[in-house]
Each structure stands twice: as structure tokens, then as C-alpha cells.
C-alpha positions as CSV (number, residue, x, y, z in Angstrom):
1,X,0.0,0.0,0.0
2,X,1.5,3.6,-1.1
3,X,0.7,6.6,1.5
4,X,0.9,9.5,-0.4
5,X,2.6,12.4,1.4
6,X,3.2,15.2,-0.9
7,X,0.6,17.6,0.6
8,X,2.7,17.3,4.1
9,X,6.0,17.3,2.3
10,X,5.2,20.7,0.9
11,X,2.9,22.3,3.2
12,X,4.6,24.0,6.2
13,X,3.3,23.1,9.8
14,X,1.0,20.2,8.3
15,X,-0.1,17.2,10.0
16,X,-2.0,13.9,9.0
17,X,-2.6,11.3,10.9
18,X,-3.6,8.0,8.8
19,X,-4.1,4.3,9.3
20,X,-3.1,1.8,6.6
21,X,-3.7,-1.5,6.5
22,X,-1.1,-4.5,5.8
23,X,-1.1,-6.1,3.6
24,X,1.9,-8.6,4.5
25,X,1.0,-12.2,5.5
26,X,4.5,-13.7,6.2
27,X,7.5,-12.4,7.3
28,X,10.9,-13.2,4.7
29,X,14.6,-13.0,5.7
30,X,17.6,-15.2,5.7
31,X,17.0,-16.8,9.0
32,X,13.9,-17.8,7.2
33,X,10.1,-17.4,6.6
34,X,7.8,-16.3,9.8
35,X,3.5,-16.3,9.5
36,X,2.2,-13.5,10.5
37,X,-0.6,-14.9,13.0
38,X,-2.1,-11.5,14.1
39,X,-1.6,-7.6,13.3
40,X,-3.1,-4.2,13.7
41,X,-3.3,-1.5,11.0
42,X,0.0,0.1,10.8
43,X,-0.9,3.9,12.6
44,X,1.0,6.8,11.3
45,X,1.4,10.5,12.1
46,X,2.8,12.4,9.6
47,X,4.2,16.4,10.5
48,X,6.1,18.8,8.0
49,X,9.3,19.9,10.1
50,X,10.6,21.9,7.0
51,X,10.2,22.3,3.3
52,X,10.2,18.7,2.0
53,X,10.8,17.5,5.0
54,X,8.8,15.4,7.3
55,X,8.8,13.2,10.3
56,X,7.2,9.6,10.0
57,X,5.9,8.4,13.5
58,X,3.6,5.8,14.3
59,X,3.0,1.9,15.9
60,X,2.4,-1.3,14.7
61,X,1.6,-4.4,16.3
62,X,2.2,-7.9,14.7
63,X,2.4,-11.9,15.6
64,X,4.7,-14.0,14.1
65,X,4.8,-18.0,14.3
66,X,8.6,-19.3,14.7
67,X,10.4,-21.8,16.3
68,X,12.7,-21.8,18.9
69,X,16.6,-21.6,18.2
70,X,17.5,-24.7,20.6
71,X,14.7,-26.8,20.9
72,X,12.4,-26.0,17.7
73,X,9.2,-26.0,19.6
74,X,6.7,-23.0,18.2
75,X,7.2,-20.2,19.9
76,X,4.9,-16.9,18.9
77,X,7.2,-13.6,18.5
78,X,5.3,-10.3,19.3
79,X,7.2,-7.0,17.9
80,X,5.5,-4.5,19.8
81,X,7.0,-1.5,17.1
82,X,6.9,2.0,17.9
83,X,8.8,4.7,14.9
84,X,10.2,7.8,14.2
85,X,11.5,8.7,10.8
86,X,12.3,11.8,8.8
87,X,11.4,11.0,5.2
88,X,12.5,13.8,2.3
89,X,10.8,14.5,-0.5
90,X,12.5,13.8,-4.5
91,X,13.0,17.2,-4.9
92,X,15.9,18.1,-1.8
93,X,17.1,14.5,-1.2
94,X,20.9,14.7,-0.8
95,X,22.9,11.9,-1.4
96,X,23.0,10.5,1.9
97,X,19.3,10.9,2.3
98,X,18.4,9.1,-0.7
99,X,20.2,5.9,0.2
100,X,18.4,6.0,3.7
101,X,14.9,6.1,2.1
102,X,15.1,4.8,-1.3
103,X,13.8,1.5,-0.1
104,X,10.3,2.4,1.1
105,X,9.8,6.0,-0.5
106,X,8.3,5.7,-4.0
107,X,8.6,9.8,-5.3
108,X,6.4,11.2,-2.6
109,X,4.8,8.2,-1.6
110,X,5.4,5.8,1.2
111,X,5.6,2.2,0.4
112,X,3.7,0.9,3.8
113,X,5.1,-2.9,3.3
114,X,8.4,-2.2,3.3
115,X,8.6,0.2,5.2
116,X,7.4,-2.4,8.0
117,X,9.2,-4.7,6.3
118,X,12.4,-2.4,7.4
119,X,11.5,-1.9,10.9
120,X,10.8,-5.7,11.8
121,X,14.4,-6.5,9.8
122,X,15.8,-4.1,12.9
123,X,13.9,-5.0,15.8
124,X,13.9,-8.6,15.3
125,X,15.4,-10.7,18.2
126,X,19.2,-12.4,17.3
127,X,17.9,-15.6,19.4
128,X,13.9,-17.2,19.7
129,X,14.0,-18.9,23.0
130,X,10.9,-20.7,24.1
131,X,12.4,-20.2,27.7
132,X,15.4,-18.1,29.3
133,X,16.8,-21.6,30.0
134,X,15.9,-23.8,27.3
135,X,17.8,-26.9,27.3
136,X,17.4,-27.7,23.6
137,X,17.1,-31.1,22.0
138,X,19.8,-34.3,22.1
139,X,22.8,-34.0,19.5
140,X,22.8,-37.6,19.6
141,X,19.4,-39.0,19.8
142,X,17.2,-35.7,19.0
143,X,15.1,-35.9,22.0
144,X,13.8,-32.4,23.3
145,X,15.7,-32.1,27.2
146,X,12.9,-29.9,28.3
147,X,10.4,-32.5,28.0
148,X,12.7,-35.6,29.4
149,X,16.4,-36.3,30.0
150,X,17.3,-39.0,27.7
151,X,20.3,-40.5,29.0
152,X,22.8,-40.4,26.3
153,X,26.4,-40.0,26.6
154,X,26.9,-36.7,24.6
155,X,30.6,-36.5,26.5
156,X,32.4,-34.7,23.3
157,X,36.5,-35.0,23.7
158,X,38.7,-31.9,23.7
159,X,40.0,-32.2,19.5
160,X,43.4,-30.5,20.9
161,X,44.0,-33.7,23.4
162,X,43.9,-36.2,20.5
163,X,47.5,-36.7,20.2
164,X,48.3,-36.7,24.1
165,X,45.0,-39.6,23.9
166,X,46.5,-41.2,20.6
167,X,49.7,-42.1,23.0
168,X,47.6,-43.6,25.7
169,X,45.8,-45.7,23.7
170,X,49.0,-47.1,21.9
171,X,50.8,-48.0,24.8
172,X,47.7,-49.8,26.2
173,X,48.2,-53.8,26.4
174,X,45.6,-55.7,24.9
């Protein structure tokens, strides 16, 4: 969805406030693809702060499905996101500017999608934990450790005692 914002851009002391809908059902990145279980129209504010200048503030509240990073058991992730931008207008973008908000400003429009797209790219947690202390699953038999030990022996040897254990087990008798 495109907001257009040319009558704040050029109108001194102007302010709009606007709800837009999203559109976005799923949430893509590198770490993967995320559902979007529940969301609220994306609220905006929009105030001229100087000739083709204007400040971008607003909320948006979404629910993603994802798993967690230890145990992969579905966690939901809530991004609570509150913003503040300054957006620029075509006409007295500077360099600098124009790298900033080429990705969600369309001439004097505002591309809604990815500009929520954006802000959930830099609010979104490094690490899904179902729980602070989630135990994770089994690297040997792939059971999940929260639910029930399993028993294995996942006793890895330090890699930089294999020589010094190489010249035990050669001068053992058999």
C-alpha cells in the first residue's frame, strides 16, 4: 500500500494522521520465513518539520509464528514497534538521504510494506528462545531435554587432546 505524502511534504506546519492497513501475511529474511498470526493496521502521524521534509511516527503491532533456536518447539514472537522517521521529498534529497529512504519511498509516496518490512528487519530478536533456560534437543538422539532427559552420553572429547589420547591408547596392552 502507497501513502501518499506530498501535501505534508510541501505544506509547512501540516499534519496527518492516517491508518493503513497491511497487507503482508509472512515475514521473509535469511534466518527464514515467519506467519504473521495476528496484526493491527500500521498507525501513522505524519508532521512537516521543513520544506520537503517530514517526520514519520507511528505503531504497529504484529504476531509472528517461529520456532525456537534450541529446541524447535513454536514459539509466537510479538514485535511491539513503535517509529520515528524523517522522510525527504525527491526534490531536496541529498545523497546520503536518498540511500536512507530509497527502499520504502516511491517519489512522494510511502511504500507501507516495506517500510514495516524495514522496521521488523531491525527489531527482530538475534535468538527465539521458548524459555530463558531452554535446554534444547539431544545432539545424539534428537530428543527435546525440556520435556525428558534422555540418558545419552553426549561427552564430546577436547580435539586438541587427540595426540596426548593417541599415546595412551597405543601403549595400552591388549
Amino acid at each position: 500500500m502507497l501513502v501518499n505524502l506530498s501535501d505534508v511534504l510541501t505544506s509547512e506546519g501540516k499534519q496527518v494522521q492516517e491508518e493503513a492497513v497491511l497487507e503482508m501475511t509472512s515475514f521473509k529474511c535469511r534466518m527464514g520465513s515467519y506467519k504473521i498470526l495476528e496484526k493491527t493496521p500500521v498507525s501513522f502521524t505524519f508532521t512537516n518539520i521543513e520544506d520537503g521534509k517530514a517526520r514519520v511516527e507511528g505503531s504497529v503491532w504484529l504476531k509472528f509464528k517461529a520456532e525456537c533456536d534450541r529446541c524447535l518447539a513454536e514459539v509466537p514472537v510479538i514485535l511491539d514497534l513503535g517509529f520515528d522517521r524523517i522522510v525527504v521529498s525527491p526534490d531536496v534529497t541529498t545523497e546520503e538521504e536518498a540511500v536512507d529512504d530509497l527502499s520504502f519511498m516511491e517519489g512522494y509516496q510511502l511504500n507501507v510494506e516495506t517500510f514495516v518490512y524495514n522496521e521488523i528487519i531491525g527489531n527482530w530478536p538475534a535468538k527465539i528462545l521458548c524459555k530463558e533456560d531452554c535446554k534444547g534437543i539431544c545432539p545424539v538422539c534428537g530428543q527435546n531435554l525440556n520435556i525428558k532427559d534422555c540418558g545419552c552420553d553426549t561427552f564430546v572429547p577436547d580435539p586438541r587432546m587427540a595426540a596426548i589420547q593417541n599415546i595412551f591408547n597405543a601403549s595400552k596392552e591388549v
